[in-house]
N, C-alpha and C positions, 0 to 999 in steps of 0.2 A: 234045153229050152232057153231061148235068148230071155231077158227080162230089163228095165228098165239101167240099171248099171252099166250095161253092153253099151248103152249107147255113147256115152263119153270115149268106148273105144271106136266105135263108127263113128263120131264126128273128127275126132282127130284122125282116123284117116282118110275120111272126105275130106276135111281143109290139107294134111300133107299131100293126098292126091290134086288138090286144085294149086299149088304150090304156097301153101301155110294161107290161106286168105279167102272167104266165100261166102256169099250170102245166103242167109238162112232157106230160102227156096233151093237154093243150089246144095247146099246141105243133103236136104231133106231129097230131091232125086237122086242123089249120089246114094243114101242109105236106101232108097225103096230100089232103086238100080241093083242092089246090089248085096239087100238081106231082105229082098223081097217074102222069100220062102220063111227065114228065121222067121221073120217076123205076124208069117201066119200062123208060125204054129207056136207062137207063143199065148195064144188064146185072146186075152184082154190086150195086151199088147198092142194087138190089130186096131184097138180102138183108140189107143192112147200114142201110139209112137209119133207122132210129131210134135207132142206136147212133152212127151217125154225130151224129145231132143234139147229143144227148148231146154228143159230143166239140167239136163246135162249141161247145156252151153253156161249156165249160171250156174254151177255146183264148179265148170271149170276154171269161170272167173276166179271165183272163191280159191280156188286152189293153185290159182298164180300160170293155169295152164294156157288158159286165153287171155288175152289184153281186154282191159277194162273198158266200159263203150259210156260210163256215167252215166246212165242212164238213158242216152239217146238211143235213137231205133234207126237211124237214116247212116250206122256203121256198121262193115260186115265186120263178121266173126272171124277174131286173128288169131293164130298160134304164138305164142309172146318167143 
């Protein structure tokens, strides 16, 4: 059962699939595209996965995996 960790491995291959660079909507179809299923049957999940991704996208900053966007909102999400 997928769960909320899974997702920093689905954003990073949504942005290497968009070629390292993509805006958070563009994200977010990329993983329902394509863990549509995982992600019903992860129960709550259902209810939470784009807020999850979000959270991932900021757990990757932290970890040096995405570039840093300072806090602005008008930058998409980079693989560093």
């Amino acid at each position: 059962m997928a769960s909320r960790n899974d997702m920093k491995i689905w954003v990073a291959v949504a942005l290497a699939s968009m070629g390292g660079t993509g805006w958070p909507k563009e994200v977010a179809k990329y993983i329902w595209d394509n863990y549509e299923a995982q992600i019903k049957r992860s129960g709550s999940l259902l209810y939470t996965w784009q807020y999850d991704a979000r959270w991932a996208a900021t757990a990757m900053r932290k970890e040096g995996v995405l570039k840093a966007v300072h806090g602005k909102t008008n930058k998409p999400w980079e693989l560093v």
